[in-house]
C-alpha positions in Angstrom: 21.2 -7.4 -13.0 17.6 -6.0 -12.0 16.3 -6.4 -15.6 17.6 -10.2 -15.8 16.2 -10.7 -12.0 12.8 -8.9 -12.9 12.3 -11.0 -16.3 13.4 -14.3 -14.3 11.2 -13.6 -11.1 8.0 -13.0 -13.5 8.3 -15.6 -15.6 8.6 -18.2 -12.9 6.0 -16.8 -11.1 3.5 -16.9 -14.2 4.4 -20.9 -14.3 3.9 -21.5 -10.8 0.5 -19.9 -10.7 -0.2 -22.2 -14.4 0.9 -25.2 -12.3 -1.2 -24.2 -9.5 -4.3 -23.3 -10.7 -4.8 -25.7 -14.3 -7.4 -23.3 -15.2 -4.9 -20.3 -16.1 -2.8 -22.5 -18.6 -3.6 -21.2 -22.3 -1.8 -22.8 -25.4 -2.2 -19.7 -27.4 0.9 -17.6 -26.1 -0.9 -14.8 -27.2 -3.9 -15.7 -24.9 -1.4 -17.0 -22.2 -1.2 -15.3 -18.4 0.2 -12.0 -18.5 2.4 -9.8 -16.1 3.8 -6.3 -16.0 7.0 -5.6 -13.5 8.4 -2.1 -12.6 11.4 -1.3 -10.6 12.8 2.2 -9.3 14.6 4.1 -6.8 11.9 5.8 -5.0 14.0 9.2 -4.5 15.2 9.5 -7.9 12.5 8.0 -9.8 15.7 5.9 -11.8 14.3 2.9 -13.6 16.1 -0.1 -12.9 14.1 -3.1 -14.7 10.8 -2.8 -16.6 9.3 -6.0 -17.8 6.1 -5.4 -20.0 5.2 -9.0 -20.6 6.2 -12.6 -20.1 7.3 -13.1 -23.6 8.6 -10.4 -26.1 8.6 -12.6 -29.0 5.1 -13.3 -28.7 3.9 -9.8 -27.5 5.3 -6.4 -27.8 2.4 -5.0 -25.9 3.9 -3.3 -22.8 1.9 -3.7 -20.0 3.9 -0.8 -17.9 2.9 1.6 -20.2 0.5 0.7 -22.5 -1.9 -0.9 -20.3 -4.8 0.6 -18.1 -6.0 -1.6 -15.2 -8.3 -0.9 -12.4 -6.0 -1.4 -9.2 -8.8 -2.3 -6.6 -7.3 -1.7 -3.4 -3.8 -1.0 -4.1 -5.3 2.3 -5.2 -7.0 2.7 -1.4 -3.9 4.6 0.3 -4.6 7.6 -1.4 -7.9 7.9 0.1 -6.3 7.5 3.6 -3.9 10.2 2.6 -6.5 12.3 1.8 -7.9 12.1 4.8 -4.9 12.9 7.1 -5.7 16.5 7.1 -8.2 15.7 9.6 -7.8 12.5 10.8 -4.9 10.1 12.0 -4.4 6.7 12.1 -6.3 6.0 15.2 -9.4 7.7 14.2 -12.5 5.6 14.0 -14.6 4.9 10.6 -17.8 3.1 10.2 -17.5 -0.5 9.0 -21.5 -0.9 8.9 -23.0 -2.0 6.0 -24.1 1.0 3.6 -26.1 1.3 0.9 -25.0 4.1 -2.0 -26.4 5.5 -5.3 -24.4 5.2 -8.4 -26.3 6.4 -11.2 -29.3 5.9 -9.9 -28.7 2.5 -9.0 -28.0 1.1 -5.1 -24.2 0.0 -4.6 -23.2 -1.7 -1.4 -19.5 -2.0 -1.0 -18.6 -5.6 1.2 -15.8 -6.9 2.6 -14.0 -9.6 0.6 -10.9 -11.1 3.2 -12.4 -13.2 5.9 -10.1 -11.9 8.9 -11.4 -8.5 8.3 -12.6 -7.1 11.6 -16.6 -7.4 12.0 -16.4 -4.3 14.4 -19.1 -2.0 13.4 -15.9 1.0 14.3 -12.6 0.3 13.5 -9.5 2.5 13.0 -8.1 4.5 9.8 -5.1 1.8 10.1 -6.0 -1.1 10.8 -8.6 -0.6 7.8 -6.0 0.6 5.9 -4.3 -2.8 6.9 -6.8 -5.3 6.5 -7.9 -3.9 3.0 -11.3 -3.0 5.1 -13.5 -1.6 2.0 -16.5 -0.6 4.0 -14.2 1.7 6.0 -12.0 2.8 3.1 -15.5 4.1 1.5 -17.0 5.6 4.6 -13.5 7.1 5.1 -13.7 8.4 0.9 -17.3 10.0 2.0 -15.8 11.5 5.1 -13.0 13.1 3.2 -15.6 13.7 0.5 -15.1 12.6 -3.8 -14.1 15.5 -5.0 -11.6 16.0 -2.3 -10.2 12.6 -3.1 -10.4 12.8 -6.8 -8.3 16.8 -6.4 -5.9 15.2 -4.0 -5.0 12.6 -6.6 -4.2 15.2 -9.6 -0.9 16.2 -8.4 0.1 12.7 -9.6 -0.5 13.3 -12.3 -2.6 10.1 -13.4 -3.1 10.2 -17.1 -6.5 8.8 -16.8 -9.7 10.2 -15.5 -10.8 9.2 -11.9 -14.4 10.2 -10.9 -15.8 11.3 -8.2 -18.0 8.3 -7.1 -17.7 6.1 -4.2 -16.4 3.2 -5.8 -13.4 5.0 -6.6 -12.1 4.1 -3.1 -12.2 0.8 -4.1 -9.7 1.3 -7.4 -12.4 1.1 -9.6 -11.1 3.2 -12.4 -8.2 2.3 -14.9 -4.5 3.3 -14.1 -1.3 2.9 -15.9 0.9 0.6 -14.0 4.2 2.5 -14.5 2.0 5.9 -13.2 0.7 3.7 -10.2 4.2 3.1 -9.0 5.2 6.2 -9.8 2.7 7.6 -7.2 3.8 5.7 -4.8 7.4 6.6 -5.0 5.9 10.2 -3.6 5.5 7.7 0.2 8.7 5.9 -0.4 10.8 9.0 -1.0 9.5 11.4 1.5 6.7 13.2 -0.2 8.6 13.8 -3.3 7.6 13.1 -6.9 9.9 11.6 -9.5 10.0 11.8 -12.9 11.0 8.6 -14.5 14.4 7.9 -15.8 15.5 5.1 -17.9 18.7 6.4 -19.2 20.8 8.8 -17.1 23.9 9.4 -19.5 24.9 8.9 -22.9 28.0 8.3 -24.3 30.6 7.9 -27.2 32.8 5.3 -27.7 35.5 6.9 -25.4 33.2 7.3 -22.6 32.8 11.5 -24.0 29.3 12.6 -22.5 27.2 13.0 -25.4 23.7 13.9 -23.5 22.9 13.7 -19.5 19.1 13.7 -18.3 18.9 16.1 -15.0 16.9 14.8 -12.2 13.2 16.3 -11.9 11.3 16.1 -8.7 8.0 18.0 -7.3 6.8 17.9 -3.5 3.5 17.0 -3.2 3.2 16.2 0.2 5.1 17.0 3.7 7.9 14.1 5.1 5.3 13.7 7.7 2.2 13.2 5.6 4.9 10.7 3.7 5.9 8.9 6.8 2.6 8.3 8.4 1.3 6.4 5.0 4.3 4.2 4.8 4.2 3.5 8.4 0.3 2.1 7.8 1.4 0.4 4.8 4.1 -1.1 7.2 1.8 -2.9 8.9 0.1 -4.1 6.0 3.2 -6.0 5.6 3.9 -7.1 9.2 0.0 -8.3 9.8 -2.2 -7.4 7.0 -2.8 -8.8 3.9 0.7 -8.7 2.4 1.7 -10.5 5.8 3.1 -13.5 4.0 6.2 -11.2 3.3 7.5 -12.3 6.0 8.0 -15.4 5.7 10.8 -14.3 2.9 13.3 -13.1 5.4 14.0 -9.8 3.3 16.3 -7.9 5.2 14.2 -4.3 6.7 11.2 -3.3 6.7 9.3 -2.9 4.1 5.9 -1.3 3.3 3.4 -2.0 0.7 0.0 -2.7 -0.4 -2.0 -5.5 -2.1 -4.7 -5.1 -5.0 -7.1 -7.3 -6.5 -9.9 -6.6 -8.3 -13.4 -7.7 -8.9 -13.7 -11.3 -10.2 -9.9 -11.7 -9.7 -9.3 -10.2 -12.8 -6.3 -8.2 -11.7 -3.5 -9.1 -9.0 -1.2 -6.8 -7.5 1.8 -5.6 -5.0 3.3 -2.5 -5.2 6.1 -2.6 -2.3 8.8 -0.7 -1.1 11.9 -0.1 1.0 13.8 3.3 1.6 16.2 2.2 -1.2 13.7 0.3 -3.5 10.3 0.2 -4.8 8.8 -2.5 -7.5 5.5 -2.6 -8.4 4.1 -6.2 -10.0 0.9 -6.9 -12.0 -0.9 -10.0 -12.8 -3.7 -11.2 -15.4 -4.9 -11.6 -18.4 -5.3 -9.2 -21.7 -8.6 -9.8 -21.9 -9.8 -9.6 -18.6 -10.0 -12.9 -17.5 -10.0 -13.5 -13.9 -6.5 -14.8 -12.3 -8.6 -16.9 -9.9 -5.9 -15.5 -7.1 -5.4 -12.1 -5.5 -2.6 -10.0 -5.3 -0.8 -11.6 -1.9 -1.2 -15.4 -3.7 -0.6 -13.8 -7.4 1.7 -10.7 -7.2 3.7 -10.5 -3.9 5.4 -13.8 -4.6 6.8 -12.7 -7.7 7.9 -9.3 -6.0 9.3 -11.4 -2.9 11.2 -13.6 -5.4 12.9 -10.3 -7.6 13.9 -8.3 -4.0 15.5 -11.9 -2.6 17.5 -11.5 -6.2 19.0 -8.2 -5.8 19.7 -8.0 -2.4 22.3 -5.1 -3.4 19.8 -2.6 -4.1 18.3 -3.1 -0.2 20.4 -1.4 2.7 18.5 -2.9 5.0 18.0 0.6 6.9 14.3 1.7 8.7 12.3 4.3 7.4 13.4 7.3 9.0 10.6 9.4 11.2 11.2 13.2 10.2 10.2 16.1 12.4 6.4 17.0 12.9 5.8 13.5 14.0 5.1 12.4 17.5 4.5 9.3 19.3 1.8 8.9 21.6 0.2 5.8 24.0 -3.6 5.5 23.2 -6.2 3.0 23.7 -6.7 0.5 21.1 -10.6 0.5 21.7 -11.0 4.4 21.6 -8.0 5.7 20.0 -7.6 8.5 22.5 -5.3 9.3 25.1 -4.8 5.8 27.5 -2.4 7.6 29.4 -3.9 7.3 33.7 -6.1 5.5 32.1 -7.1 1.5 32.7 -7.4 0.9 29.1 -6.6 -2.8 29.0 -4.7 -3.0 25.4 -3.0 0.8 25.7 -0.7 0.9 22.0 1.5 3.2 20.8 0.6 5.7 17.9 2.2 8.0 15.3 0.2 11.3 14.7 1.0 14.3 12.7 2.0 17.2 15.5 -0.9 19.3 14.8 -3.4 16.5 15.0 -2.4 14.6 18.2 -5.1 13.6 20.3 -5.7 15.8 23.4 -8.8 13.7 24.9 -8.6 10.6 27.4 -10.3 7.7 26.8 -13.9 7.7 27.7 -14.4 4.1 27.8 -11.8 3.4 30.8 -11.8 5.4 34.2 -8.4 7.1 35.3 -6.4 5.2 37.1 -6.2 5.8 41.2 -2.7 5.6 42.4 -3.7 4.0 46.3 -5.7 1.4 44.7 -2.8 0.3 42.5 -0.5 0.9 45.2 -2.4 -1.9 47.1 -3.5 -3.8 44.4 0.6 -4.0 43.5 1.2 -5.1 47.0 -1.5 -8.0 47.1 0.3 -9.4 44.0 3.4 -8.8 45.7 2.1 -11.4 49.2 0.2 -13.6 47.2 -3.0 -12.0 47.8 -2.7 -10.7 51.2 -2.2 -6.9 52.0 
């Protein structure tokens, strides 16, 4: 049922993107628009569909596992999980323009989407959320490369990722099935799968001829695990995978955008506690897709969930222990309680890492003057 829905999802999606954007149509089906589709259960790392092209007969290539893309920014929540060792989601990073040497030439990261906050500070998550890549570099530098590039080999990523500042940008190759395998490690609760595409084999009587046993590594906490899909959350609710909503998926689901540099690659990797599909657009030959991963990608992922509504619960992301809650300000990030911060939100933070500062930009709050402030609005204006 996933395979058929996966195969069916893709295909249309390919044509509708042809139909959309004349440019993309190729006669030569070996030349035509490609796309790669993965689908697992995060906690087991069981594959349910894999779809390594739009056309078998024309390709046998598999894109899934044969293929090495750059993933642009769907590779950028592993430099925000680096840095949650030090920093939480409401820490502040530096979206001024910056300047950096790469081989002895200057490289100056900008930021593509056009609602991307023009703050000069603005928080781990809402970076995180609007794709911000002047923040998600400053944040790599913070952290530092070769933190970021160590942090990464548990994941075991068959190909090499360096330790330059690009890198937070996902600008080295990945293999798509290894990309959603990574991600299954925020889906399932800091736990790494190992892939499974047949659990059981059997004879014609339905004798058990060989089983494969279910392999799994912790690499990170359940808190560590909860706090990155909690960000990537809200890249669905109001980032750039926002237009999610507008499906009517039942939960919550988290996930995160990628395209790369001249649109040559589109993609969505998203995920539910049940569920997790990761979807790749473009061409063979690097050819640019002309859309990015929310117009390209998460339609086509939108489409397969809406087809297999069996495989979704519907359930929330559950918040395990060595989590708190806390109310800060949204301008500082720091403590708004007794404060008059005037947007005061509330924020998740890792229990050893919860801010114990007020908020500097916002005097404490004096109890008389609200007291007769609250009674003036009470009369009208009159004490």
């Amino acid at each position: 049922m996933a395979q058929v829905a996966a195969e069916q999802a893709l295909n249309r999606g390919l044509m509708q993107l042809e139909r959309s954007i004349a440019t993309l149509k190729r006669t030569d089906p070996v030349q035509k628009l490609q796309g790669a589709v993965i689908v697992m259960q995060p906690k087991t790392g069981f594959i349910l569909a894999m779809v390594g092209g739009r056309d078998y007969s024309s390709s046998q290539y598999n894109r899934v596992i044969q293929s090495r893309r750059q993933p642009g920014s769907a590779f950028k929540p592993f430099i925000y999980l680096t840095a949650l060792d030090q920093l939480t989601p409401a820490s502040r990073l530096s979206n001024e323009p910056r300047t950096y040497m790469i081989n002895g030439k200057p490289w100056t990261p900008e930021n593509a989407a056009r609602d991307v906050d023009t703050s000069m500070r603005v928080s781990m998550r809402s970076a995180l959320v609007a794709s911000n890549n002047r923040a998600t570099v400053d944040l790599a530098m913070k952290s530092g490369l070769e933190q970021v590039v160590e942090k990464t080999v548990p994941f075991q990523f068959s190909t090499p990722i360096k330790p330059y500042p690009s890198l937070a940008l996902g600008a080295f190759e990945v293999v798509p099935l290894e990309l959603a395998r990574a991600y299954c490690v925020f889906a399932g609760g800091g736990i790494l799968p190992h892939p499974l595409s047949i659990k059981d084999v059997t004879d014609d009587h339905g004798g058990l001829l060989s089983q494969a046993h279910l392999n799994i590594e912790r690499l990170i906490s359940p808190a560590e695990a909860y706090i990155m899909t909690d960000m990537l959350k809200s890249v669905v609710s109001e980032g750039t995978a926002r237009a999610l909503s507008g499906w009517n998926l039942p939960g919550p689901v988290a996930g995160k955008t990628g395209t790369t540099n001249n649109f040559r690659d589109a993609w969505f990797v998203g995920y539910t506690p049940d569920i997790l599909a990761l979807v790749w657009v473009g061409f063979d030959n690097g050819d640019p897709v002309k859309a990015s991963g929310a117009k390209a990608a998460l339609p086509i992922w939108a489409e397969l969930m809406k087809a297999i509504p069996q495989y979704i619960s519907g359930a929330d992301f559950k918040m395990p222990a060595g989590v708190v809650t806390r109310t800060v300000c949204s301008e500082s990030g720091l403590l708004a309680a007794g404060r008059t911060c005037p947007v005061p939100m509330e924020e998740i933070f890792l229990e050893d890492l919860v801010p114990n500062q007020p908020c500097p930009l916002h005097p404490a709050r004096n109890p008389i003057k609200d007291l007769i402030d609250g009674i003036k609005d009470l009369f009208g204006g009159s004490p």
